[in-house]
N, C-alpha and C positions, 0 to 999 in steps of 0.2 A: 728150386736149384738156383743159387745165386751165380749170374755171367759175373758181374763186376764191382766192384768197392770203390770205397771211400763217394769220389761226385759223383759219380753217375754209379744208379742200382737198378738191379733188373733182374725179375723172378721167372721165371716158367716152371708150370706145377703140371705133370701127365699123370692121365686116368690109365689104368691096365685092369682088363678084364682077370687075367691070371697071372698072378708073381710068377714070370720067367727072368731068371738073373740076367739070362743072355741077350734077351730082349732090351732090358733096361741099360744094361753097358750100348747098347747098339745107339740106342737114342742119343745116351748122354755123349756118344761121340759123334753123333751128329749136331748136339748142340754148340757142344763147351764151342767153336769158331767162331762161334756170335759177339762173344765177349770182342772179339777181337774187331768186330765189322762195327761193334760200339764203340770202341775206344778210338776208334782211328773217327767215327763222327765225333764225338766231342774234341778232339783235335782240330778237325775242319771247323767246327765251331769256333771253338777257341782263334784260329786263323782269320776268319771272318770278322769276329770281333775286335780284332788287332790291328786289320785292315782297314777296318771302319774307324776307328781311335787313329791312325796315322794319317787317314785323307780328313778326319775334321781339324786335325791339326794341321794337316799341310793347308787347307784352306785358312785357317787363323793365321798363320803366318805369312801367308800371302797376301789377306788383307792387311794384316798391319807392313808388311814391305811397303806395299802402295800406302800406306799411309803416313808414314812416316819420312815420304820423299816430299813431304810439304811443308813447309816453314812456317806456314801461317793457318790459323784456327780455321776458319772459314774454309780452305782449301783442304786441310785434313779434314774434316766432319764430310765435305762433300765425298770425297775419296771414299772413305767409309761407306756412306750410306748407297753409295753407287755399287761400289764392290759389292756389299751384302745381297743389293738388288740382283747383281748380273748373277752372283755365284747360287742364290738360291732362289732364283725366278720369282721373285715379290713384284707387284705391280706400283709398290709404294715403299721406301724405308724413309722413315724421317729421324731426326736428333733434336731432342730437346732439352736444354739445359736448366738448371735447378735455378731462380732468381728469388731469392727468398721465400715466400707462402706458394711461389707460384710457379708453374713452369713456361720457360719459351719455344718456340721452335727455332732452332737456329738451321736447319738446311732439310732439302728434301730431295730424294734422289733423281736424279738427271732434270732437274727444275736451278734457273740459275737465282732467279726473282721471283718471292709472291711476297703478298700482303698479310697482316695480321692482320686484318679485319674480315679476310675473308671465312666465309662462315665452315668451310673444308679447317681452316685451319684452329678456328674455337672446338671444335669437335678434336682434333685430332690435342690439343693442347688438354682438353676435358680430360682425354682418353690417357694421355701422361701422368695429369695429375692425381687419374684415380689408384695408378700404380704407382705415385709414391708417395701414395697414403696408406696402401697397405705393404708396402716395401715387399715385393715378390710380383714376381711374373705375372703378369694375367691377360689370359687366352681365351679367343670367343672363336668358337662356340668351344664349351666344355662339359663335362658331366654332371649332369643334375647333381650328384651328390658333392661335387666341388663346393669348398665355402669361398670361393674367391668370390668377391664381387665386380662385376663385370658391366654395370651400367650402360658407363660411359663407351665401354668398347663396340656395345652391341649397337649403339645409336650410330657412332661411327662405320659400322657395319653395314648400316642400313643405307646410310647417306650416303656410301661411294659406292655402294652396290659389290663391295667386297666383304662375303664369309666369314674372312678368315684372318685376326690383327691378333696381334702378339706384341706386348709393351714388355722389353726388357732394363729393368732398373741397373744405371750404370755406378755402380759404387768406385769410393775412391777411401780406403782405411774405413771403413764398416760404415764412411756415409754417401747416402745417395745422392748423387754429382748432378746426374741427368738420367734420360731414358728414351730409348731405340721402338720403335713404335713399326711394326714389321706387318704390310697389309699384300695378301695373297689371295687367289682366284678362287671361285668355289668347289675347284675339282684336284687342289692342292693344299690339302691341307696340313699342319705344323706335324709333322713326327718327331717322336722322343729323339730319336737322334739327331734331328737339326734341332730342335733346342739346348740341346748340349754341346753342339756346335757352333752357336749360337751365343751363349755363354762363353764358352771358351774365350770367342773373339772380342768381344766386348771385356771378359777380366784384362785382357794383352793389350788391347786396344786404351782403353781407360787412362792408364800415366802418361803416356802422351798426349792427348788431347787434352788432361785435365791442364798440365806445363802450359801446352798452349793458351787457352781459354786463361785465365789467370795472367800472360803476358801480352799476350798479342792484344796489348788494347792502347787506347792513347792515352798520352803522357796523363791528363787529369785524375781517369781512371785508377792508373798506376800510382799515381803520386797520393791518392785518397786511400787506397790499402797497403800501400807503406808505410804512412802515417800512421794507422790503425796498427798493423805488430809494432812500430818503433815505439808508440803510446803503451801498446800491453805491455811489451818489454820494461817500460819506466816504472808502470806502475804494479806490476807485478807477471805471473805466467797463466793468472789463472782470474775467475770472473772478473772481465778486464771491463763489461758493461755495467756489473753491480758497481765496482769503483767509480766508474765515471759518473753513475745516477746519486753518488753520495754525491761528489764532487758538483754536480749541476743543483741536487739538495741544498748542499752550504750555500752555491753563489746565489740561490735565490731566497736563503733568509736572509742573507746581509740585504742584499738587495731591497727586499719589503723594510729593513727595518731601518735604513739610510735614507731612501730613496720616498719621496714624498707625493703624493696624488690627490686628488680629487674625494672628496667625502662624501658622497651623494644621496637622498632618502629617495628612494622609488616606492611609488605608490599607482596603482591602476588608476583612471580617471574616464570622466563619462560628459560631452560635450552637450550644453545646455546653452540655451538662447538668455540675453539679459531681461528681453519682454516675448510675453507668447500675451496673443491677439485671440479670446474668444468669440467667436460669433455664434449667435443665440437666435433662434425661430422668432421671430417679429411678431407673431400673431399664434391663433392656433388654427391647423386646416389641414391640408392632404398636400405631399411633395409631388409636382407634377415633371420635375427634371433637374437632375444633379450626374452633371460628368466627371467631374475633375474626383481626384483620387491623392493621397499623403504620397508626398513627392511633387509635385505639380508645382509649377512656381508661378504666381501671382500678380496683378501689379495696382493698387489703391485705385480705387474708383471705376477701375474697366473691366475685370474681370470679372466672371458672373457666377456665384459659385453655386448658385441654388435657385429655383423659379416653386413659388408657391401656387399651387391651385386659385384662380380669382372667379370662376363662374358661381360660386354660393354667393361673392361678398358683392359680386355686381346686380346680383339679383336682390340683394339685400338692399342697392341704394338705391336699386327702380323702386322698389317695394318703399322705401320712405321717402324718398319725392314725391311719390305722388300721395304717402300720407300726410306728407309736408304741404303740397298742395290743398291737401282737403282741407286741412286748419287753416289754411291764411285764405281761406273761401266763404269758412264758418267764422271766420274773423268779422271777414269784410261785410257779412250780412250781416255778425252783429250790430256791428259799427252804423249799418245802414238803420237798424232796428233803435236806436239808442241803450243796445244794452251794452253797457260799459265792463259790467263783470265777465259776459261772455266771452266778451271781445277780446280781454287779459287772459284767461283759461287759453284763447281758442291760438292766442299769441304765445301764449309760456307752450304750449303742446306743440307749434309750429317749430319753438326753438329750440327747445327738444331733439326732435327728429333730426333737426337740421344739425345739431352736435352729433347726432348719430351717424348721420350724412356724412361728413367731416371726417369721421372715426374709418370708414369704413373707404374711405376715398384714402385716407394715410395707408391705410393696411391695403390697399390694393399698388397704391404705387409704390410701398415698399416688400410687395411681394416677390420682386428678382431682388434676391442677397448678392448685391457685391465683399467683394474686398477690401479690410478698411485700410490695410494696409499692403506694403512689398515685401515680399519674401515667399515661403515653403509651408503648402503644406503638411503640419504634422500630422494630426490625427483625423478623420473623419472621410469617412467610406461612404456614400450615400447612393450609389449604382444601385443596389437590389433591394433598395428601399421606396423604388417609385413607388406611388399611390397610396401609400403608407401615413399615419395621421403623424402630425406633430404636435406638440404642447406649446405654449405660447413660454417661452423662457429655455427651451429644450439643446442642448449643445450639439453644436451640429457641425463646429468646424473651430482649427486650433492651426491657428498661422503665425509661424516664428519669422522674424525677419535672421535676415541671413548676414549683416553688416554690423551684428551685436549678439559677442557669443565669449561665452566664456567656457570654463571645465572646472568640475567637480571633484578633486579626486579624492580617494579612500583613504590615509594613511593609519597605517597601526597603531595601538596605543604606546608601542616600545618607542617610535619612533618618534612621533607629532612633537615630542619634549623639543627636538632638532632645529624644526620649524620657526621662523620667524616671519611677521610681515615686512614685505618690500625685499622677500630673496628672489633669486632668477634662476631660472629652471627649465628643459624643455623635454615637449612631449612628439610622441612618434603614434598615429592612429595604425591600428589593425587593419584595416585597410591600406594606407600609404606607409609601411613600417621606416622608407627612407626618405622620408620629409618632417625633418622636426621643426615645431612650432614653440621659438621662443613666449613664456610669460612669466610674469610675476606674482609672487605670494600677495593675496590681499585681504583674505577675511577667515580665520582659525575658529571652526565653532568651538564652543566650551562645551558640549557633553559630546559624549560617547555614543554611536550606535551599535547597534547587535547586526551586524551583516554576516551570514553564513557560520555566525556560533565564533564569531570572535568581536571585539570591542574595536573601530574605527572609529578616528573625526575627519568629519567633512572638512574639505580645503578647499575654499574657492579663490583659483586665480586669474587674472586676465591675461588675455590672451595678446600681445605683442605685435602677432601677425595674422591674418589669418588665409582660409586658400577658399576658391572656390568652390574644391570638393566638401569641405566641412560640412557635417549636418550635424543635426541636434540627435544626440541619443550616441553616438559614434564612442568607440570605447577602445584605448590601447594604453602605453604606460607612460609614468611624466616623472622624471628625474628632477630634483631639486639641490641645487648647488650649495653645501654647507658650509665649510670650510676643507683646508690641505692639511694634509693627516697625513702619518707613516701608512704605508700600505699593510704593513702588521697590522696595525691598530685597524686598520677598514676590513680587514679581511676577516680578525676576530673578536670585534665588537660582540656581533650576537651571540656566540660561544663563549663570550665572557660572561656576559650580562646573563647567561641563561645557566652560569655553573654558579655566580652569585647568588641567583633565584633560589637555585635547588639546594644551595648548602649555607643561603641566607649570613651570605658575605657581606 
């Protein structure tokens, strides 16, 4: 039995033991009133809903009243964000305005001053820019099945110990201007009807504040985007920045092709000493002590770089003194004997020994290796080599002086043609990149190496100046001064030369 039509419907079905007519009129007139106790609820409905549409607008309009009694941007955002706080009990509403990729915070409610450094305010600025990147509202906490993403809100959720933030995107003609950032207690949460109320005030709200924002600034500001439309205006209504990128296009071909620079061939280079110092084992025996290590600086004559083992060689010269003795004893009896040939043997075997003698007295006092010279050690490690034998001639130490040094560098084959002796040129080490080191072109090998699968010649130049961090082996880049060329020409030399190559121009 249908009470009511069209929006609202509603059935009741009765069971009857036995079809009495009388009966069933009796019911149906107890029901059919119903219709009427529903119709007048969906009116109250209706009422309710009408009432709730007039108090969210009456509250829109009240914020924007107050808002709109401000002259100046700052002063209207605060108004705003204060109003939205009182009228819907949020413990936070902030404003933040669009600045290109980024958003700002420009005001926060009943706050006159804070900082953009503070880390409340990188959270709540995250929290803006994540809604309007996805341009639509976005509300923490929400339903699992929501595809909003909500990162940034939930982090901010955490960090002020408030539930419940609500970022609303403030447009202005279908683009997003700024965004309303709305933070509430955990036992207040956002219902459908304030975010429609919600909305409302921020569409009303929006041309105002956008007027302001846009004026309320100083003369520099204002005068840099009036230039900007009076410029669109000139040059046309429409991509007013592709124009301007031709425009900056042209002035910098004329530019390269007038305007004249520097021609330079850069090449990597690698800092070598003019003399390297080897020092070589003196004898053959066992290392009884070596400290110094590559780096260690040195000074000729005093420094000690090496001590060789001498207890075999001193044993060695007791042992031929006194064979030395024995023969100039076996001499002496010859002598006394009148044997004269003995006496020659017993003298040639004395002298003998005593060259041995000699030999082994040189090798013991030249058993601590000095330094022959001043400078740095390059190579030669000899700490974990105690008691370890050496070979007589064995390399054991590589000492560059530090007062004669030149550089090596690599140049391409495309380029070496460039090069001349007695050009000038400087180089900046990997290490010190802003310290350059004037020098001059001085020695061009004539062939070619294979370094890394392409063809280079060595360039050695001297070095002009030099520092005292320099060391040998040190590697960064070295410019060399050709001549003044159009900057055309310098900029597409190698796309020349490499379209000649390939089409054998």
């Amino acid at each position: 039995m249908p009470l009511i039509s069209d929006s609202l419907r509603a059935v009741t079905a009765l069971q009857f033991d036995q079809v009495d007519s009388e009966q069933v009129d009796i019911c149906r007139q107890r029901i059919e009133p119903l219709s009427s106790y529903l119709s007048l609820y969906e009116m109250r409905l209706a009422l309710n809903h009408r009432n709730e549409d007039m108090q969210r607008l009456h509250h829109a309009c009240q914020i924007l009243g107050e808002t709109n009694k401000h002259q100046r941007y700052k002063a209207a955002a605060m108004a705003l964000c204060n109003q939205i706080a009182d009228t819907w009990d949020a413990e936070r509403v902030s404003l933040g305005w669009v600045k290109g990729r980024y958003v700002k915070v420009e005001t926060i409610s009943h706050s006159e001053q804070f900082t953009r450094k503070m880390e409340l305010i990188q959270f709540i600025e995250s929290t803006m820019e994540e809604c309007v990147d996805q341009d639509i509202e976005v509300l923490y906490p929400v339903d699992d099945s929501a595809s909003v993403v909500n990162r940034s809100a939930r982090e901010l959720a955490a960090h002020s110990s408030m539930t419940t933030v609500l970022s609303l995107p403030i447009r202005r003609d279908a683009e997003v201007v700024g965004v309303l950032t709305i933070e509430r207690a955990t036992d207040q949460p956002i219902a459908p009807a304030d975010l429609q109320a919600l909305r409302l005030t921020c569409d009303l709200c929006t041309p105002r504040l956008a007027d302001l924002e846009q004026h309320d600034k100083w003369f520099g500001a204002r005068l840099l985007r009036s230039s900007r439309q009076q410029l669109a205006t000139w040059v046309g209504p429409t991509h007013t920045w592709v124009k301007l990128a031709t425009i900056g296009t042209l002035a910098l071909i004329l530019l390269a092709t007038f305007v004249h620079g520097t021609y330079r061939v850069e090449a990597p280079f690698v800092a070598e000493t003019t003399e390297l110092q080897i020092i070589s084992a003196p004898f053959e025996g066992y290392l009884r002590e070596a400290t110094l290590r590559p780096g260690d600086r040195v000074v000729a004559g005093q420094t000690v770089l090496a001590q060789l083992d001498t207890a075999q060689l001193k044993l060695q010269r007791a042992e031929a003194m006194a064979e030395r003795r024995g023969y100039l004893q076996k001499a002496e009896k010859a002598r006394s004997e009148s044997k004269i040939s003995d006496e020659h043997i017993a003298l040639a075997d004395a002298e003998r020994v005593g060259a041995q003698i000699d030999l082994l007295a040189w090798q013991i006092s030249h058993a601590t290796v000095h330094a022959p010279i001043d400078g740095i050690i390059v190579t030669g490690d000899l700490t974990k080599m105690i008691g370890s034998p050496v070979e007589l001639g064995q390399h054991l130490f590589e000492v560059a002086p530090l007062d004669e040094m030149h550089a090596k560098l690599s140049v391409s084959e495309d380029l070496v043609i460039d090069l001349e002796q007695g050009q000038i040129g400087a180089l900046a080490a990997v290490s010190h990149p802003g310290d350059y080191l004037p020098f001059e072109v001085q020695r061009i090998d004539p062939m070619a190496k294979v370094v890394e699968q392409r063809n280079v010649f060595y360039v050695q130049v001297r070095l002009l100046e030099t520092r005292s961090w320099l060391r040998p082996g040190m590697e960064g880049l070295a410019k060399v001064d050709v001549k003044e060329a159009p900057y055309a020409w310098i900029w597409t030399r190698k796309m020349i030369n490499w379209i000649r190559m390939k089409l054998w121009l």
